[in-house]
C-alpha positions in Angstrom: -4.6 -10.9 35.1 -4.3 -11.9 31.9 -5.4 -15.3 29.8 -4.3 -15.1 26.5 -1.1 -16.5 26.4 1.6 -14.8 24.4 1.4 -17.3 21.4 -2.0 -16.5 21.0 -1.5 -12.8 21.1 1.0 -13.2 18.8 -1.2 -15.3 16.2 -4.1 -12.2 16.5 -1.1 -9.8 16.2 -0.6 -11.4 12.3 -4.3 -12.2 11.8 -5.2 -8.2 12.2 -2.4 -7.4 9.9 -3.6 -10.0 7.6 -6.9 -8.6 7.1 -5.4 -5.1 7.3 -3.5 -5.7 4.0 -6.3 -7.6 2.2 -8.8 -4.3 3.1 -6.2 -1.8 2.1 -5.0 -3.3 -0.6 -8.1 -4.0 -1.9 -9.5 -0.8 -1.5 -6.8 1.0 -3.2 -7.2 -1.7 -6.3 -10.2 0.4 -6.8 -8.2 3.3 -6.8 -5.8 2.1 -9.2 -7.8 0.1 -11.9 -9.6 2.8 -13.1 -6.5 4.6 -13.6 -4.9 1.6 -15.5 -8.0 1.3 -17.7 -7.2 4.9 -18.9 -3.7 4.3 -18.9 -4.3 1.6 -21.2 -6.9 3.8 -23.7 -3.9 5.6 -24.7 -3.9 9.0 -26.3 -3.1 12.0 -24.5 -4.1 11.3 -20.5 -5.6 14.3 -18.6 -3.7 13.9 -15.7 -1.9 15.9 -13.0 1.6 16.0 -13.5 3.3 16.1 -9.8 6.9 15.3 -10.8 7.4 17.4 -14.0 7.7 14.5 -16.0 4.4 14.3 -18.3 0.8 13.4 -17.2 1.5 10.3 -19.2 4.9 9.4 -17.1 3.1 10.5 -14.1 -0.2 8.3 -14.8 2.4 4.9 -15.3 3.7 5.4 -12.0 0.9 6.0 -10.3 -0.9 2.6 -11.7 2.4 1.1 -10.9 1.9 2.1 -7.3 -2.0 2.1 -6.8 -2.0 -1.1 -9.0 0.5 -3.1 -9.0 1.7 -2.2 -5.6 -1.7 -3.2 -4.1 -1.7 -6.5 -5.6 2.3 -7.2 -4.0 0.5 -5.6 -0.8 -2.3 -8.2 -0.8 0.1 -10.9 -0.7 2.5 -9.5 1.3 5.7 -9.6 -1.0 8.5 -6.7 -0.2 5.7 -5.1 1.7 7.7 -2.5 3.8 9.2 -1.8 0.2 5.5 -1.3 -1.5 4.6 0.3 1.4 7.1 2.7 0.8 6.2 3.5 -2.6 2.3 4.1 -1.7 3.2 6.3 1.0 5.4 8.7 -1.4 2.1 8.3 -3.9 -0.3 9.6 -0.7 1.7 12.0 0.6 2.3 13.4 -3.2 -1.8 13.0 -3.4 -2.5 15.0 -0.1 -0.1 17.4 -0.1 1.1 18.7 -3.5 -2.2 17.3 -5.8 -5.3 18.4 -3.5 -2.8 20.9 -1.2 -5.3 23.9 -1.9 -8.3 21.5 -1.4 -10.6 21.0 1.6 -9.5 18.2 4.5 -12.2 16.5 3.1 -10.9 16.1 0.1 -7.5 15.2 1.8 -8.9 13.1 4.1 -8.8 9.4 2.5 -4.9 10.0 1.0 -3.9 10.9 4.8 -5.8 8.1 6.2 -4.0 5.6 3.4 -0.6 7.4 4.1 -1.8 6.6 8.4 -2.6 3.0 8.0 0.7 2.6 5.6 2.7 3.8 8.3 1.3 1.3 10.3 2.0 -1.7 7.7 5.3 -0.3 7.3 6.3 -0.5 11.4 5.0 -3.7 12.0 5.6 -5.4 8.7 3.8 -8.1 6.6 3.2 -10.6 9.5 3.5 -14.5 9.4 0.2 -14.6 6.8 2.3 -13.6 3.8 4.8 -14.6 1.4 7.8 -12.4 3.5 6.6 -14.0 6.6 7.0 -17.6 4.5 10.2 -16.2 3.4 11.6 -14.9 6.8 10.1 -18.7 8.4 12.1 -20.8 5.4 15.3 -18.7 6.1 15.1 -18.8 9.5 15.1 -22.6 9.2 18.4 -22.7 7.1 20.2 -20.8 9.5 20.5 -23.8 12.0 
């Protein structure tokens, strides 16, 4: 039998993705911030370059997606969009940058690429600025 009415499992449904999205996407912040801080040192970065464009190219991108891409995440603005681009940065971390590494070192770019999937199935939820969006046009349509 079951008690908790289908409101309520709706409310936990966004409440989990909620705090999903605040844990990833802070968690990858610290990812991304150290790489804007040497992004921002300028010279000559030492960094991989996975696209053939330049480390310096490839460093901008991947601040743009670790960085600024989390902070979107966090407050749940285009998120299936963002999620998007992080996925194509994890699955460009674990397979092409540490493809001849150990699983280990593969490990936390697949489970980041895992929980994006996830993010990107289900969507922001009703805790975010697309869920405000979606709610306010929603409204207009009657």
């Amino acid at each position: 039998m079951n008690y908790i009415s289908s409101k309520t499992h709706l409310v936990i449904h966004d409440i989990v993705l909620l705090v999903v999205r605040l844990f990833v996407g802070f968690a990858m912040l610290s990812h991304g911030f150290p790489k804007l801080q040497l992004l921002l040192e300028g010279g000559d970065p030492k960094f991989f370059n996975f696209l053939g464009m330049g480390p310096h190219i490839s460093l901008l991108l991947v601040v743009f997606a670790e960085f600024v891409c989390s902070i979107l995440l966090i407050l749940g603005f285009f998120t299936r969009i963002i999620v998007g681009i992080l996925m194509f940065t994890m699955a460009m971390a674990a397979f092409v940058i540490h493809a001849g590494d150990p699983f280990d070192k593969r490990e936390l770019s697949l489970l980041y690429l895992a929980i994006y999937a996830i993010l990107l199935t289900f969507g922001a939820g009703r805790f975010s600025i697309d869920g405000m969006i979606e709610k306010r046009r929603r409204a207009t349509e009657w």
